[in-house]
Structure formats: structure tokens, C-alpha cells
C-alpha positions as CSV (number, residue, x, y, z in Angstrom):
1,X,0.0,0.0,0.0
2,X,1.7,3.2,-0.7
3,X,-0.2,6.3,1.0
4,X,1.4,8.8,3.2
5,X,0.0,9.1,6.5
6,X,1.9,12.3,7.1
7,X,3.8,14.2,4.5
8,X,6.5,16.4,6.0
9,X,9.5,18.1,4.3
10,X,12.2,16.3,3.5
11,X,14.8,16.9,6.0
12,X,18.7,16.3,4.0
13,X,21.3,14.8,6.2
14,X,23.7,17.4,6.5
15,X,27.1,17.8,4.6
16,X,30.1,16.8,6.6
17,X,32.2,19.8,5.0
18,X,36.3,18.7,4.9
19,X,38.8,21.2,5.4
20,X,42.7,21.1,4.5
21,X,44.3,18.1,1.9
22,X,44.3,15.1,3.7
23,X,47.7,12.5,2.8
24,X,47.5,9.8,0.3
25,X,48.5,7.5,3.2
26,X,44.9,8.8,5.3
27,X,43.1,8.5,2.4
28,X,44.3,4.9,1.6
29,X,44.0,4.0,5.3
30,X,40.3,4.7,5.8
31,X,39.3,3.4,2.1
32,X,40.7,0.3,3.3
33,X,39.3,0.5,6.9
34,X,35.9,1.0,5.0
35,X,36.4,-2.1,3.0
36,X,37.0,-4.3,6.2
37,X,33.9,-3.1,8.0
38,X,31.7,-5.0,5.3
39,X,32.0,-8.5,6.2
40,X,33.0,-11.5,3.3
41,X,29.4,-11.5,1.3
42,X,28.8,-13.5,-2.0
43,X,27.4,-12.0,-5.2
44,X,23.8,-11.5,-5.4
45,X,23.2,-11.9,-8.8
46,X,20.8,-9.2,-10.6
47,X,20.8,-11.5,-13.6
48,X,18.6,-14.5,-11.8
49,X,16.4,-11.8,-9.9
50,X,15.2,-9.9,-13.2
51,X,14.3,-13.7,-14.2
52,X,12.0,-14.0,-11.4
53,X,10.7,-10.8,-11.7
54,X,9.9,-11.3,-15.2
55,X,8.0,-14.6,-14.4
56,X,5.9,-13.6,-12.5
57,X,4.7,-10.5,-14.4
58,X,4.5,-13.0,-17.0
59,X,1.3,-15.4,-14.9
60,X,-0.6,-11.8,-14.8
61,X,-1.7,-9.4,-12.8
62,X,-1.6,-11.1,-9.3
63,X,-4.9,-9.9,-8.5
64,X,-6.5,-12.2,-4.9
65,X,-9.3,-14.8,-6.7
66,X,-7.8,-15.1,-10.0
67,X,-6.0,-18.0,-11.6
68,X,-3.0,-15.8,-12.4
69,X,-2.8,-15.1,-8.7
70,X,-3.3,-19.1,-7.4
71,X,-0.2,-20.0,-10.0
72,X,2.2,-17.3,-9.1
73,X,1.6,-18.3,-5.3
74,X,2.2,-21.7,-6.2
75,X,5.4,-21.2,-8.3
76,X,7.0,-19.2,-5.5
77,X,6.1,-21.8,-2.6
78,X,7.8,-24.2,-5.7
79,X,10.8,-22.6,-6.0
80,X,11.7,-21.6,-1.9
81,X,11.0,-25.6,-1.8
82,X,13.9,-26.0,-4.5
83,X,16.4,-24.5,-2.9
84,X,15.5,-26.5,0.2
85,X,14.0,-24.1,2.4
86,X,11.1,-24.9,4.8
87,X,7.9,-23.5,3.7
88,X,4.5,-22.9,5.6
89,X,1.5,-21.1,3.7
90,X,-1.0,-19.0,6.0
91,X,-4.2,-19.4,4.3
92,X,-6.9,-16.7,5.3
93,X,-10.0,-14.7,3.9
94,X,-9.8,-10.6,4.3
95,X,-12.6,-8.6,3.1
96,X,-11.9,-5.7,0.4
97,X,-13.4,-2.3,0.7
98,X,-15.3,-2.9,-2.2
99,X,-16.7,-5.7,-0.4
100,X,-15.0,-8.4,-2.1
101,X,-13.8,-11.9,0.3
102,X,-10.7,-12.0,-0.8
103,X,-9.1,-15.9,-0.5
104,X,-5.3,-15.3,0.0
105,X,-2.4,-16.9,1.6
106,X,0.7,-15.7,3.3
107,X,4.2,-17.6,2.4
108,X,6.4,-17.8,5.2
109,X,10.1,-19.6,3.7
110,X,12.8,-20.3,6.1
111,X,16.4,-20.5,5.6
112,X,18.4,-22.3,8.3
113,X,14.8,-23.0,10.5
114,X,17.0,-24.1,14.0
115,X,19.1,-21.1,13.8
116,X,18.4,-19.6,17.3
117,X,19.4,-16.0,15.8
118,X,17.3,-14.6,12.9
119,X,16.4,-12.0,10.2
120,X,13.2,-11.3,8.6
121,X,12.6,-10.3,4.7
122,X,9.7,-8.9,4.0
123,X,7.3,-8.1,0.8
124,X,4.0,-8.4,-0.6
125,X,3.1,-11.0,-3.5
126,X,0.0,-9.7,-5.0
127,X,-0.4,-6.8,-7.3
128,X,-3.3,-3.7,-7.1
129,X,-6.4,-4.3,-9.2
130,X,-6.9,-1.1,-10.6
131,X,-4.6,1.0,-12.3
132,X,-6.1,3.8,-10.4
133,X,-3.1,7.1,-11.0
134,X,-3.5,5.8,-14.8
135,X,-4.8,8.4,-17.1
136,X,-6.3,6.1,-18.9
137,X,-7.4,2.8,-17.5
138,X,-7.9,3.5,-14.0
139,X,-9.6,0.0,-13.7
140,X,-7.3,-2.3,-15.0
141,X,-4.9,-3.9,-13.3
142,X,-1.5,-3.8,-12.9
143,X,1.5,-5.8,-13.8
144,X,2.5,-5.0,-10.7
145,X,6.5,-5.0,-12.1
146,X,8.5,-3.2,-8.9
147,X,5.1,-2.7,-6.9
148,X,5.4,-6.3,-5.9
149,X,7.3,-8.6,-7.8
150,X,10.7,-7.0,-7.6
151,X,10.7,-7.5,-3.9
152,X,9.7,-11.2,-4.0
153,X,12.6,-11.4,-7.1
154,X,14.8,-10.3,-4.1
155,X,14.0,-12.4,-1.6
156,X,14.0,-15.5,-3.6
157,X,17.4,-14.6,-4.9
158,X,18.3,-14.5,-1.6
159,X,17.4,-17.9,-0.9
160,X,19.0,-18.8,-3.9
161,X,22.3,-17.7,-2.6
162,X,22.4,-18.6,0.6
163,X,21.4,-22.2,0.2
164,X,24.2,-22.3,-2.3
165,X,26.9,-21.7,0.0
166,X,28.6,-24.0,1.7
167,X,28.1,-24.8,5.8
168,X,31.5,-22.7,6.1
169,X,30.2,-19.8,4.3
170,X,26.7,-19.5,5.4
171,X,25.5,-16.5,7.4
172,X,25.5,-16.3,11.3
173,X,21.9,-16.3,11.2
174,X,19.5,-18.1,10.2
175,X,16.4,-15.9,7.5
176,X,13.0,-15.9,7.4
177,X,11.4,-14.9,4.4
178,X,7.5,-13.7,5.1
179,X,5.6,-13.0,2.0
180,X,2.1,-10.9,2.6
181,X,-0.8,-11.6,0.3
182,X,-3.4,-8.7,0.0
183,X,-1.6,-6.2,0.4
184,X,-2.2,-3.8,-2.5
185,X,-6.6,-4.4,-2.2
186,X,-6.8,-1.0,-0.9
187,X,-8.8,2.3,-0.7
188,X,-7.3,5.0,-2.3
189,X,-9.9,8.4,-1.3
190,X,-8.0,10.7,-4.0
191,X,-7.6,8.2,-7.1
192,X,-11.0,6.5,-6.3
193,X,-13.6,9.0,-5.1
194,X,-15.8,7.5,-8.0
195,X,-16.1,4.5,-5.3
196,X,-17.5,3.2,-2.1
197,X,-15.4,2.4,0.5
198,X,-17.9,-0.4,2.5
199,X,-14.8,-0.3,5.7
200,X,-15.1,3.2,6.6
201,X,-12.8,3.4,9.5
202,X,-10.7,0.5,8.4
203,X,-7.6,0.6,7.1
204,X,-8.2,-1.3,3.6
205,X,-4.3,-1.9,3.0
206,X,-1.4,-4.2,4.3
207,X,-4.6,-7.1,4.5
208,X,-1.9,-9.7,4.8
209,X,0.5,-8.1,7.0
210,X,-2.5,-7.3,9.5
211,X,-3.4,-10.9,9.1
212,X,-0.1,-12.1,10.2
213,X,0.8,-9.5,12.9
214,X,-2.3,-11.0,15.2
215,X,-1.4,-14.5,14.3
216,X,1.9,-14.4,14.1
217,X,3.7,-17.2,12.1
218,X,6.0,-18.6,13.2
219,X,4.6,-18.6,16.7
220,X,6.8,-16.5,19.8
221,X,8.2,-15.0,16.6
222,X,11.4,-12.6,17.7
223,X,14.0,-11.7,15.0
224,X,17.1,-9.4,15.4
225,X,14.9,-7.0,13.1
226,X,13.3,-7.0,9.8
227,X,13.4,-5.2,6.6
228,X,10.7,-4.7,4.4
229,X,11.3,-5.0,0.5
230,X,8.8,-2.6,-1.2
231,X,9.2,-1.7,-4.9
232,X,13.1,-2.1,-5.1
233,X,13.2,-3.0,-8.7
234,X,12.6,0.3,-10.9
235,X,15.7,2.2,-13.2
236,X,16.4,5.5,-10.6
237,X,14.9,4.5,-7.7
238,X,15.8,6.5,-4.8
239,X,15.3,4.7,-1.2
240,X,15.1,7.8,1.5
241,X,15.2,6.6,5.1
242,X,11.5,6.4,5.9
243,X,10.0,8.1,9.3
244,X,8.5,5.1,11.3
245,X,11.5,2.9,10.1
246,X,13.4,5.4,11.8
247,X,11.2,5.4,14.9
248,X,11.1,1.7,15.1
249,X,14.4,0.6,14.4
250,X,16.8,3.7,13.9
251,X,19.9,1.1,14.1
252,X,18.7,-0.7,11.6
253,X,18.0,2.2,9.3
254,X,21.8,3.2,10.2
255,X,23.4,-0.2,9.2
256,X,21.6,-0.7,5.5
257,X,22.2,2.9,4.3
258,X,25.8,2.5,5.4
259,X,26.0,-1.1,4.1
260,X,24.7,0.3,0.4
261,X,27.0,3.7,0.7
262,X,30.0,1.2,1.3
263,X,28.9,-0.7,-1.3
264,X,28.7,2.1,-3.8
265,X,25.0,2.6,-4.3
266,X,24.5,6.0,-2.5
267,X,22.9,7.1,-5.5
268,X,20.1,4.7,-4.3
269,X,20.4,4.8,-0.3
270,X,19.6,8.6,0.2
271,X,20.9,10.1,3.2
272,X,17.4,12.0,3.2
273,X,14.6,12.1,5.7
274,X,10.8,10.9,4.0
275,X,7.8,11.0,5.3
276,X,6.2,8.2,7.4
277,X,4.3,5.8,4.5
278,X,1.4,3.4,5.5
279,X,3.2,-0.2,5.0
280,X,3.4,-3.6,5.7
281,X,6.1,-2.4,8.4
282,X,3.2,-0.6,10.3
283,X,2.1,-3.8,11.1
284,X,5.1,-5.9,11.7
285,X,6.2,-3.2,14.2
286,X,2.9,-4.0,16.0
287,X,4.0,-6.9,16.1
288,X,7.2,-6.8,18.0
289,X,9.4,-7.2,14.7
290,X,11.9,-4.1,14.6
291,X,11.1,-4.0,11.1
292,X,12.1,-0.4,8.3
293,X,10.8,-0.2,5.3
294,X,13.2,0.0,1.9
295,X,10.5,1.6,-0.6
296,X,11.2,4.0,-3.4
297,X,9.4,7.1,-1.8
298,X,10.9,10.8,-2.6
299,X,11.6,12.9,-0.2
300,X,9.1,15.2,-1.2
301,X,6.6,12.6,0.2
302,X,5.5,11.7,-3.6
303,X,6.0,8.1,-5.2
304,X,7.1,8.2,-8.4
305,X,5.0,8.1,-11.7
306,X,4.6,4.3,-12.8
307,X,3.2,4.0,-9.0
308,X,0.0,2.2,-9.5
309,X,-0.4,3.1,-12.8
310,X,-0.4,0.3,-16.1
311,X,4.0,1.9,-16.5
312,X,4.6,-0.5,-13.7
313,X,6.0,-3.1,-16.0
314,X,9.2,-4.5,-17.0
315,X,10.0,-1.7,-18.8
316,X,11.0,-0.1,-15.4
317,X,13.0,-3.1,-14.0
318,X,16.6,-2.3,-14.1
319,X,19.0,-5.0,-12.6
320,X,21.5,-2.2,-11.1
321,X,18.7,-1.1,-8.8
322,X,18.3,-4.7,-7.8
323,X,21.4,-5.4,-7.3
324,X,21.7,-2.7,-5.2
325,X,18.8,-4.0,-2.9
326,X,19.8,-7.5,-3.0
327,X,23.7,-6.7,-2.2
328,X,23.1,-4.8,0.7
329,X,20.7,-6.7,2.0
330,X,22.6,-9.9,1.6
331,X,25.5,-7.8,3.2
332,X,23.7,-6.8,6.3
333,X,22.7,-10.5,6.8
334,X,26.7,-11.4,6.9
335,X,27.2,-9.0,8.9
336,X,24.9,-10.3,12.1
């Protein structure tokens, strides 16, 4: 779901002004003092994870009570289950604004399962049914190309990698990776005024995520933290650090930005403030999961233009910007 629920002005991190010529030797000495922070990480590749994007834009619009939507479920549980992970599916029923019962299932994939230390990945799975910031088809749906499927590309990268390391290699903790169905079913009053909103008082997004959060799967679940993957697959995309993420889990915030800056994708990772957005995080928070949200949001509080609009295709997947997400992210898992 991607509305603000307070737009403030972006506030920059300030500029860490240098004075005088520093030696070659100083220079040298904290490039390589940079270097060591990040711990021994193997490649995510960006290749493999614009394949799984583009399969499952390629089953349709992943739309709750469509065929389209039961195969691309199925195809992900498929492949965590390939690379050996255990897999649990949540089924459950949610009720859509438009007063729709919507038959969806959470996918919860764990790497490492008796690890006593652990990370959660976050995303969503499904994709918005109407196009509704489209000029022209406002009720079609969408392909859902970074608003969804880039972030499950991620994670199952992820699993890729990680089960393809050997016991001397693997990470000092053990990954959970929590899929959210329903997520994207939701009440928009600007874009959709033409429409009744039957939940009045409800919030009509993050269906899956509010799902989980009061019945939690696993159960007694406590990870180190989480991180939310939310449209990290579009050419540009600029990741500000995002106001309840900071509120919730300000170390956490701290350690991917720097992770990605070491890494060399600063041009991603903005050392800029954004406005709180209203996310699958909101609930995983409430939920006792230390949990930020890495979503292409500008600072000015605006998302930017293929955001639930029919542009949200492959045409906007760029494997840099997932490479960026999936390298840092598998960074900060060595790191733990």
C-alpha cells in the first residue's frame, strides 16, 4: 500500500564539510578500513532476480481470486521448496473495501529454520487491481513490475544464494522470508472517489501483513529485526530513510544505508529524511518485529510516476537497482 500518512519536508542529512588536503597514506588507510567493515558477502546476482521478476509478471496481474494469482503463489512456494528451504503457507480470507472476500495466503520460507538467531525479509506478493493514478485505465490492473514482484525477485534470490553456500560460508543467522498476500486491495480516497469504500474506519491496505501480525507465524516470533522489500526493482529508484522505520528501528536504518554507501549505491540509499508511509512495516512493528521499510518514496513525500499506474512493468526493472537492494541486503545478513 503506498499512501502517506503524514507528508512532512524532506529533512537532508547534513554535509560533513572537509577542510585542509588530507595525505595519500589517510586516504588509503580509511578506504581500506571501509572495505574491512563490510563482512565476506557472495554475489547476489541481478541477472537471476530480473528472471523472477519477469516470471511472474508473466502469470498476470496477481490480483486475490484469480487463476493468475493461485499460479504465481504456487510457483514461488515451488521454488523456496527448491532451494531447500522450509515453507509454511497462511491461508486466510480478508474482506476488500469494495466488499469483495478475498481468498489469500501468506508464504512464510525459512532459511536455516534451528538457527536460534534470525532476520526477517519482508514483501508483498500480490499486485493492485486497478490502475487507479493511470490516465487512462484507472480500472485495470496492474502488472505489478516493482510494486510487488521485484521485492519477491529479491527475496528468492536470496534464498538462492544462501542455500548455495557451503556450511562454512553460510551467514551467522539463520532468514525468514515472510511473503504478505493482500496487500495492495486498498482504498485510495484521492484516485477513487468515484467509489464506495464499505470499511469506513478501516484501514483497507497491508490485509496480509494485519493478518499475520495478530497471528503471528512462526509462533513466539522474535528476529534481530526485519526489513521490508517494497518496490526495489525500478531504473532510478531512490530509497530515502522512511519516518516510522526510523522510529522503530533507527539502528537498523543506520546499518543498510551505510551497508549500500560502502557498497557504492548512495545514488540509491539517500541520506534523506521521507515521510512516514502506511506499509506492511506498520504492522510488523505492532508486532514486536523491529522492522524499516526500503520503498522507493521521494523525499518530497511523492512516489514516483509508474506507482499504480499500467508503466509499472518490465520496462521499469533495471538490474543495477536490484542489485543494489539484493547486495546490501545480503550484506547486512553477513554482517549479524
Amino acid at each position: 500500500m503506498k499512501t502517506s500518512l503524514r507528508l512532512i519536508p524532506a529533512v537532508l542529512a547534513g554535509l560533513l564539510l572537509l577542510t585542509g588536503c588530507p595525505s595519500q597514506k589517510d586516504a588509503t588507510d580509511t578506504t581500506a578500513a571501509a572495505e574491512a567493515a563490510l563482512p565476506k558477502t557472495p554475489a547476489f546476482s541481478a541477472d537471476s532476480a530480473f528472471a523472477y521478476t519477469a516470471k511472474q509478471v508473466s502469470f498476470g496481474p496477481r490480483v486475490p481470486n484469480t487463476a493468475a494469482h493461485v499460479k504465481t503463489g504456487d510457483w514461488i512456494i515451488g521454488q523456496f521448496k527448491k532451494y531447500g528451504l522450509t515453507v509454511q503457507e497462511q491461508p486466510f480470507e480478508a474482506k476488500a473495501f469494495d466488499g469483495n472476500i478475498l481468498k489469500s495466503r501468506n508464504i512464510i520460507a525459512r532459511f536455516n529454520p534451528s538457527a536460534p538467531r534470525r532476520v526477517a525479509v519482508f514483501s508483498h506478493w500480490d499486485t493492485r487491481p486497478f490502475a487507479d493514478k493511470d490516465t487512462e485505465n484507472k480500472n485495470a490492473p496492474l502488472d505489478g513490475a516493482s510494486d510487488g514482484a521485484s521485492g519477491v525477485a529479491v527475496a528468492l534470490e536470496l534464498a538462492r544464494v544462501l542455500t548455495a553456500q557451503p556450511d562454512s560460508l553460510a551467514p551467522g543467522v539463520g532468514v525468514d522470508f515472510i511473503l504478505f498476500d493482500s496487500e495492495d486491495y486498498g482504498y485510495d480516497g484521492v484516485t477513487q472517489s468515484d467509489k464506495k469504500n464499505l470499511l469506513e474506519g478501516q484501514d483497507t491496505w497491508c490485509l496480509g501483513s494485519q493478518y499475520w501480525a495478530k497471528n503471528v507465524v512462526p509462533a513466539n516470533y522474535k528476529p534481530n529485526f526485519g526489513i521490508l522489500l517494497d518496490m526495489v526493482g525500478a531504473q532510478g529508484a531512490k530509497f530515502g530513510r522512511e519516518e516510522l522505520s526510523r522510529q522503530k528501528a533507527p539502528d537498523v536504518v543506520e546499518k543498510v544505508w551505510n551497508t549500500g554507501s560502502q557498497l557504492g549505491f548512495s545514488d540509491f540509499f539517500l541520506y534523506a529524511d521521507v515521510p512516514q508511509v502506511s506499509d506492511d512495516h506498520l504492522y510488523t512493528n505492532q508486532a514486536g518485529v523491529r522492522t524499516i521499510d526500503v520503498i522507493d518514496f521521494l523525499p518530497s513525500g511523492e512516489f514516483r510516476p509508474y506507482h499504480h499506474t499500467t508503466k509499472d512493468n518490465m520496462s521499469v526493472i533495471d538490474r543495477r537497482t536490484l542489485k543494489a537492494v539484493g547486495q546490501t541486503v545480503l550484506t547486512v545478513i553477513y554482517g549479524e
